[in-house]
C-alpha positions in Angstrom: -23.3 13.3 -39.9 -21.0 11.5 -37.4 -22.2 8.5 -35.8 -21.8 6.7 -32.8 -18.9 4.7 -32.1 -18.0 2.3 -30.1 -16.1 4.1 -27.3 -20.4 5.9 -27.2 -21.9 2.2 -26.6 -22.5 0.9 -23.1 -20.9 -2.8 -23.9 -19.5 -3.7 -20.6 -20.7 -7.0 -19.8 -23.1 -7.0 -22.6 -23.4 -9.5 -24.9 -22.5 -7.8 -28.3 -23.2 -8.9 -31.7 -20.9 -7.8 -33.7 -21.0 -8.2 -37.7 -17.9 -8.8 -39.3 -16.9 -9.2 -42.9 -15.3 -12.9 -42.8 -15.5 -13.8 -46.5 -12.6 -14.6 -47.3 -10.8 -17.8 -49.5 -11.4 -21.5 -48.0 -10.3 -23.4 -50.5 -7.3 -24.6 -49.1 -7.9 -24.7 -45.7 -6.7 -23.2 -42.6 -3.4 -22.6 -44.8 -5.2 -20.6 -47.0 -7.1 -18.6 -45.1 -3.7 -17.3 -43.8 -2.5 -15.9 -46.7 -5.5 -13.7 -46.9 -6.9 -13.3 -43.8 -6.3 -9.2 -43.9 -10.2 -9.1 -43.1 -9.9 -11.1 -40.0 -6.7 -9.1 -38.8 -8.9 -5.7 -39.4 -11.8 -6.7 -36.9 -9.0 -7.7 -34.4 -9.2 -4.3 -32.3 -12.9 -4.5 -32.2 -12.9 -8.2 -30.9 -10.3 -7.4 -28.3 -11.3 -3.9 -27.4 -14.8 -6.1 -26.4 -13.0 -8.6 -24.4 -11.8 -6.1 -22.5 -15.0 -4.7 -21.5 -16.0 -8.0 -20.5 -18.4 -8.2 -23.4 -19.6 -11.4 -24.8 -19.0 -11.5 -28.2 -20.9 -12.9 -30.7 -19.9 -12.2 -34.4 -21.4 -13.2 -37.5 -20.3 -12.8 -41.2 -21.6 -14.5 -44.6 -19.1 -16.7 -46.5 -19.4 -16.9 -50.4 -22.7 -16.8 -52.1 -24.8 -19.5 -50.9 -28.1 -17.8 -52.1 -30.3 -18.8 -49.4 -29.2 -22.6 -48.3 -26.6 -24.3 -46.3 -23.8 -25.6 -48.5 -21.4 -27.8 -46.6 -18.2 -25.7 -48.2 -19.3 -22.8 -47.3 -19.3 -23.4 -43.8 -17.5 -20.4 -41.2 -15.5 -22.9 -39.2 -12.4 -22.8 -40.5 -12.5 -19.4 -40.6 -13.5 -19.3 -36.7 -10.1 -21.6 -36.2 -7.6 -19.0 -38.1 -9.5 -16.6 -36.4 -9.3 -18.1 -33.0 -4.9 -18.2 -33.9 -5.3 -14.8 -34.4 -6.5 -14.0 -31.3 -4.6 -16.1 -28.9 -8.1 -17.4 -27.6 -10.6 -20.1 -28.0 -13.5 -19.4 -30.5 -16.4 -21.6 -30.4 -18.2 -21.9 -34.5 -21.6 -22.4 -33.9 -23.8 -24.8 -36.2 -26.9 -22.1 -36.5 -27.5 -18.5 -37.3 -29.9 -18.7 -34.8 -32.6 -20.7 -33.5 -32.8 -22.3 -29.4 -29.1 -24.3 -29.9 -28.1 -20.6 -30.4 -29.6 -18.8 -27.2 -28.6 -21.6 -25.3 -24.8 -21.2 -25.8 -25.3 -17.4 -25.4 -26.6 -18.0 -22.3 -23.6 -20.0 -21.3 -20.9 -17.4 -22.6 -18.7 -15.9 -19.7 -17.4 -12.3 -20.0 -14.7 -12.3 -22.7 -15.9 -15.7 -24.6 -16.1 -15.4 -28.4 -18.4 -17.4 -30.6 -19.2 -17.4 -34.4 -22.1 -17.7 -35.4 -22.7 -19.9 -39.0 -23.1 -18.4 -42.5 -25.7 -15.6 -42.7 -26.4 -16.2 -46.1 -27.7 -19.7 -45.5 -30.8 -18.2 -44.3 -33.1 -16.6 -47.2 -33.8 -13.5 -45.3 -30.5 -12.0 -44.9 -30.1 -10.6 -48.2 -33.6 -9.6 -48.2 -33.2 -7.6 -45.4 -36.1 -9.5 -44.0 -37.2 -8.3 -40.5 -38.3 -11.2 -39.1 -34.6 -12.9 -39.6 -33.4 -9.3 -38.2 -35.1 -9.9 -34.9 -33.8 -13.4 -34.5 -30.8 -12.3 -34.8 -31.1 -9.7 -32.4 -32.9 -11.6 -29.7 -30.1 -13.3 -27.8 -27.8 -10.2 -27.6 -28.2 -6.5 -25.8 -26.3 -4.7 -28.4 -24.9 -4.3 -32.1 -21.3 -3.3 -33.3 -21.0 -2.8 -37.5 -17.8 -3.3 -38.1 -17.9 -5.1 -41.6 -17.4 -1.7 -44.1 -16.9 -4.1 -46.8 -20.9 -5.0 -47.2 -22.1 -1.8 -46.3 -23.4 -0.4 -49.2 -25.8 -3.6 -48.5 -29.2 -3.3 -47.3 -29.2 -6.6 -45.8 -30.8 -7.8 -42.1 -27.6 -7.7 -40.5 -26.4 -4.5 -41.8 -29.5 -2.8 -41.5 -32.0 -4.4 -40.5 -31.0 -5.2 -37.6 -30.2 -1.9 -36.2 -33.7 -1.2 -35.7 -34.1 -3.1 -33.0 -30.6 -2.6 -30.9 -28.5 -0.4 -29.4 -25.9 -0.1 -32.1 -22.7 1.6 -33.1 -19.8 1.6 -35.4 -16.8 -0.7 -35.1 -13.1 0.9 -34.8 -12.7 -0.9 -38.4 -15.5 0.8 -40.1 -14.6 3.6 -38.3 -11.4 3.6 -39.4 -12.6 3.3 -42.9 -15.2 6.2 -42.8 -12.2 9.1 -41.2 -9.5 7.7 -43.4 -11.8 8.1 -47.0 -13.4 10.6 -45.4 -10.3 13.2 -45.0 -8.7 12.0 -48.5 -12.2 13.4 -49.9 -13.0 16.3 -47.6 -10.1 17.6 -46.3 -6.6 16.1 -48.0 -3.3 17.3 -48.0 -2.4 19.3 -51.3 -1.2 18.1 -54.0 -3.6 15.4 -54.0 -3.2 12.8 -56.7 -6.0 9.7 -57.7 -4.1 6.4 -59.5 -7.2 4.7 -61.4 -6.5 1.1 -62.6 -8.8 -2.1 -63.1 -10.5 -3.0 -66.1 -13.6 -0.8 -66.9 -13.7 2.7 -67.0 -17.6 2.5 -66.3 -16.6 0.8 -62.8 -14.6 4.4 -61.8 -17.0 7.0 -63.4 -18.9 7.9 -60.4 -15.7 7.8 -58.8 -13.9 10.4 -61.4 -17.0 12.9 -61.1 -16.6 13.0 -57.6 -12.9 13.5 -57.1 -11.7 15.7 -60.5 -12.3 19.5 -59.3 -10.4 18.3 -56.1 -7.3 17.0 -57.5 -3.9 18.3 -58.9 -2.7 14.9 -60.5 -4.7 12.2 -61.8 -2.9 8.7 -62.9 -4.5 5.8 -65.5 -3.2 2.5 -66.2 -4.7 -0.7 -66.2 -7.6 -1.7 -68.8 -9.2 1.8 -68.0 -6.0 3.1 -70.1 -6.8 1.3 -73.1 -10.2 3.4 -73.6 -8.3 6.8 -72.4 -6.0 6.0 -74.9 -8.3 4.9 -77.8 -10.3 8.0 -77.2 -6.9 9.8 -78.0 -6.8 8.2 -81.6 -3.9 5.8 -80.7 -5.0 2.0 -82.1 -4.8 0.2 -79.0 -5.0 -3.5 -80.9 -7.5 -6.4 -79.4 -7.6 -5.2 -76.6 -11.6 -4.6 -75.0 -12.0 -0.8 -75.9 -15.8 0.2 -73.9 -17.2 1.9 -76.8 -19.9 3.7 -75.1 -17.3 5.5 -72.5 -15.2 6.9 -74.8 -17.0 10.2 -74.9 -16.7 10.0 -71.3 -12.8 9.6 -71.5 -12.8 12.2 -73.5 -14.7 14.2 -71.3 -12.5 13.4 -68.7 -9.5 14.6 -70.7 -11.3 18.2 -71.7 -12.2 18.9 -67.8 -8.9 18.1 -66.4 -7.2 20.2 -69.1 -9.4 23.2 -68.2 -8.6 22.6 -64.8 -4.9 22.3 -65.0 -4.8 18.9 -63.7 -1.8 16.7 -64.5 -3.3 13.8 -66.6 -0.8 10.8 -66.9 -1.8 8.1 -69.3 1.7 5.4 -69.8 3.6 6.4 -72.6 4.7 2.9 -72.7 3.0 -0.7 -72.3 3.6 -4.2 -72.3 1.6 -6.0 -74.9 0.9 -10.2 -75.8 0.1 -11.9 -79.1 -2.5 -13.7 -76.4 -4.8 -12.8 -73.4 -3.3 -15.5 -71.4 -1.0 -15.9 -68.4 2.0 -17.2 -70.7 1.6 -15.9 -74.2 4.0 -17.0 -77.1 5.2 -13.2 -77.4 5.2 -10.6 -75.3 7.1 -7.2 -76.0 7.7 -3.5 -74.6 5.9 -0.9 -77.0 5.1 2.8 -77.6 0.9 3.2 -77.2 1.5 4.2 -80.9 3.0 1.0 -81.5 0.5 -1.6 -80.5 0.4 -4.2 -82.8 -3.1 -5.6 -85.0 -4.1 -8.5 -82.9 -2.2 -7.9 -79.4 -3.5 -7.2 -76.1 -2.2 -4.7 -73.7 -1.2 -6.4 -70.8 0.5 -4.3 -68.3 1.8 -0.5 -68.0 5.8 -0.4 -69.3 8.8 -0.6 -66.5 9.4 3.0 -68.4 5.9 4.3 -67.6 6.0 2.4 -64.2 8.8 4.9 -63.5 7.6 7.7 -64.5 4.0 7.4 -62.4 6.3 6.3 -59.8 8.5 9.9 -60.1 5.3 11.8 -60.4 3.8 10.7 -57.5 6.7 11.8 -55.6 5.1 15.2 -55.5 2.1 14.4 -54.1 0.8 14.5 -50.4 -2.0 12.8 -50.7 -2.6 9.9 -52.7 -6.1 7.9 -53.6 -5.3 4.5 -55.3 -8.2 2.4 -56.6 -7.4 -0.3 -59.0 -4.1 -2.5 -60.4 -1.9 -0.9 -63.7 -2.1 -4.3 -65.4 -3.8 -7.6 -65.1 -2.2 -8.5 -61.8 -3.4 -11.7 -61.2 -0.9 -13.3 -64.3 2.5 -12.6 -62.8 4.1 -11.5 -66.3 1.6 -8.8 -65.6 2.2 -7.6 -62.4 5.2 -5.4 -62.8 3.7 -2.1 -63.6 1.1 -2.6 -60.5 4.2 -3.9 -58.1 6.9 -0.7 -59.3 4.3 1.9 -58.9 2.8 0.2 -55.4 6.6 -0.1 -53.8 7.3 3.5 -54.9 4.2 4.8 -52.8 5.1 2.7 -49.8 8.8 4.2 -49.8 7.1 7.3 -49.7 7.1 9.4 -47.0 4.9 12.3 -44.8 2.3 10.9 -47.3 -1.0 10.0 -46.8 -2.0 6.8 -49.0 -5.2 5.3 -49.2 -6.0 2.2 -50.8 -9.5 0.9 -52.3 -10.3 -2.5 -52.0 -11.3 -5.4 -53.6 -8.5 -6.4 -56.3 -6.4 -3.5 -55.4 -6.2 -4.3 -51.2 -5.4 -8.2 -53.0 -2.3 -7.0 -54.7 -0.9 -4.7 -52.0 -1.6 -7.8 -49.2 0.2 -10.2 -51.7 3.4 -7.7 -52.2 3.5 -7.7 -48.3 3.1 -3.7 -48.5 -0.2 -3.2 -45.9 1.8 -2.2 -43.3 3.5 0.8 -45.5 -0.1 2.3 -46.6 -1.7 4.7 -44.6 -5.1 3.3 -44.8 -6.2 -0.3 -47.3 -9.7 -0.6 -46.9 -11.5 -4.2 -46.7 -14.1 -3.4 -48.9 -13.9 -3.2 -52.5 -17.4 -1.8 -53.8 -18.0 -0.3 -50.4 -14.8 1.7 -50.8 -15.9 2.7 -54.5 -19.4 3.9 -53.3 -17.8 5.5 -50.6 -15.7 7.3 -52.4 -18.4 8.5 -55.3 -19.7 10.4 -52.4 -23.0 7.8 -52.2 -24.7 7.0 -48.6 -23.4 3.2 -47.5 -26.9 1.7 -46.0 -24.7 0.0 -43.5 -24.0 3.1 -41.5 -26.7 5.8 -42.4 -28.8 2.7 -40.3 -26.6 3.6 -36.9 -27.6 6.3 -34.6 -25.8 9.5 -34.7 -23.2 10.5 -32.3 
């Protein structure tokens, strides 16, 4: 059922709590909340489309997992300064969640300011979905705005919660995110093709009963592979095989056979003496070929290619999950020739889970070549198994 959006919420002049999903690296700084700021840039059209109604905007977001107490790194500052870059604007971090020091710079906001409210996590209640917390939160603003799809799928006090006691509506982000999933499931352009990666197959199987009637091409690489391809009989070394989904792969295998799905498994993979970032050996194999001992690493520049050349046909294309381990660079080949052939696609409609998947495409400066790359990594998963995300069955309908 559609719900209401933004464009449906009387925000002028309001002030507007927004929740936003802000958790992103702080290690380094400033610096390095610029290399990975995709979630800030995402929230920008919200924030602005705000200041233009003269809202005041107050935005809060959890950092981390501070379970319930304020821990000095964890603090949304620095993330209120990139932010405030971003915008071309001032934005003031505040100290508190909430509380009087709160209400009284609320008060003080003119139409347009923008203020960040501290960690939500540092209070106990939020991932409790405590009401009490929900109606402080709610007391020093007229309205609500959910626009962080990556939490979602959690029942917390400011994505639910807190919804009870405002006028709320959607974000253009998570809006955004629930029409661009939302047509790749329900209504995508034929041939429609799903590219599964990552390391478990029990992290996609939700995901696989949901999508296989509806597609014409499904793609697996990654560690999912090496189960697919263990369930085939090929020895696929020391690499992790999930034991109790091989039944399931093989499943998997039967039902897209008898419905005259293209299964692609690579033909070809990159295997190391080592699971480590620089192994002594590394070497280009057959899957029959696997030696005792080594670990598959990556999918093979020959199998890269030939995903890459199937995918050609398709229209439509649902990607959720890197072809090798992409965070070791001698990895990353398979996950970068298969990623650059879908951006030089084409009249295609590309949508991108997130979580590690969003990571890679953001570091190989390919966002801007992908239809849609959604923030949220096990929002986008539960999204896409068809579940209900809490988040936004707690907003009115439209």
């Amino acid at each position: 059922m559609a719900k209401r959006r933004l464009n449906q919420l009387d925000v002028a002049g309001k002030r507007v709590l927004v929740r936003v999903d802000f958790n992103v690296p702080i290690d380094q700084g400033i610096e390095g909340i610029s290399l990975y700021d995709q979630r800030l840039r995402a929230t920008l059209p919200t924030i602005r489309y705000l200041i233009d109604q003269g809202s005041r905007v107050v935005l809060c977001s959890h950092l981390g997992r501070p379970n319930g107490e304020v821990v000095e790194g964890l603090r949304l500052a620095p993330v209120g300064d990139r932010l405030a870059m971003l915008l071309e604007r001032p934005v003031k971090s505040l100290p508190d969640i909430t509380g009087p020091a709160v209400a009284s710079a609320v008060s003080e906001m003119a139409p347009g300011d923008v203020v960040l409210l501290e960690n939500l996590r540092f209070h106990p209640g939020e991932e409790k979905n405590d009401a009490a917390f929900a109606c402080e939160l709610a007391d020093t603003v007229d309205c609500f705005v959910m626009d962080a799809f990556a939490v979602c799928h959690r029942a917390h006090a400011s994505t639910v919660g807190i919804a009870k006691y405002l006028p709320s509506a959607m974000g253009l982000l998570v809006q955004k995110e629930v029409e661009s999933m939302g047509k790749a499931l329900e209504s995508p352009e034929k041939p429609l093709a799903a590219l599964m990666g990552g390391a478990k197959v029990s992290d996609k199987i939700l995901l696989l009963d949901n999508l296989l009637e509806q597609l014409d091409h499904l793609f697996i690489g990654g560690g999912m592979s090496v189960t697919f391809l263990n369930a085939m009989g090929y020895s696929t070394g020391a690499s992790r095989i999930e034991d109790d989904r091989l039944d399931f792969a093989r499943e998997i295998m039967e039902r897209a056979k008898a419905a005259n799905i293209n299964l692609h498994l690579p033909e070809h993979v990159v295997v190391a003496n080592e699971f480590a970032a620089d192994p002594d050996e590394t070497d280009s194999v057959h899957v029959g070929d696997v030696p005792d001992g080594w670990y598959i690493m990556d999918i093979a520049p020959a199998s890269a290619e030939e995903f890459s050349k199937a995918l050609t046909a398709c229209k439509t294309i649902i990607w959720n999950g890197p072809m090798g381990v992409f965070e070791m660079p001698k990895f990353s080949q398979g996950t970068r020739t298969v990623a650059e052939a879908i951006a030089g696609l084409s009249g295609v409609t590309t949508v991108v889970g997130g979580g590690s998947t969003a990571e890679a495409i953001e570091e190989l400066g390919l966002m801007d070549k992908m239809t849609h790359v959604s923030t949220g990594g096990g929002a986008s998963l539960e999204f896409l198994e068809g579940k209900e995300l809490p988040g936004i069955a707690a907003l009115p309908d439209a």
